[in-house]
N, C-alpha and C positions, 0 to 999 in steps of 0.2 A: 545738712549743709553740703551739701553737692557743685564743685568744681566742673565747671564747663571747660571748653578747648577755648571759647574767648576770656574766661577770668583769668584761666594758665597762663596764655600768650600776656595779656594787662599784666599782670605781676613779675613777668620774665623783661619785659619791658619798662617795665616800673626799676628794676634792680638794677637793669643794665644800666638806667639813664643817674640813678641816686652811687653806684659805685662803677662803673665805670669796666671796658672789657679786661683791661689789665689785672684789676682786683678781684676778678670773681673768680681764679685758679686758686688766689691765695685763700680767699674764704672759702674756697669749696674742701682744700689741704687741710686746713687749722680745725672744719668742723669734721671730716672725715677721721683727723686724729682724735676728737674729741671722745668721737663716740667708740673709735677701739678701745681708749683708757677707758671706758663708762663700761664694755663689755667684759676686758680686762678686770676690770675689779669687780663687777659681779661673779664673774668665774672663779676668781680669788676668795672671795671672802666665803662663798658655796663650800668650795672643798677646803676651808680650814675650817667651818663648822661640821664636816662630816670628819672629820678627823679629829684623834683625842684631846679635851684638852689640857692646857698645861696645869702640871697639882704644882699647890700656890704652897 
């Protein structure tokens, strides 16, 4: 599935006309926070399995 420079531009245009120029900062915010929490908690959850766990 190979992405050309005219599908790019169709779908950049497609977004802009379905949400508007005002709203694509806020969606671009909300997913760029998304994915630092998704990193964030890989990082987290990594190194408390490499560390000991708790005796029950």
């Amino acid at each position: 599935m190979g992405l050309g420079a005219p599908e790019i531009i169709l779908i950049i245009i497609a977004i802009l006309i379905l949400f508007g120029g005002k709203k694509i900062p806020e969606l671009m915010k909300g997913l760029g926070k998304g994915v630092k929490e998704f990193k964030d908690a890989q990082n987290g959850e990594n190194s408390t399995t490499s560390e000991e766990k708790p005796k029950l």
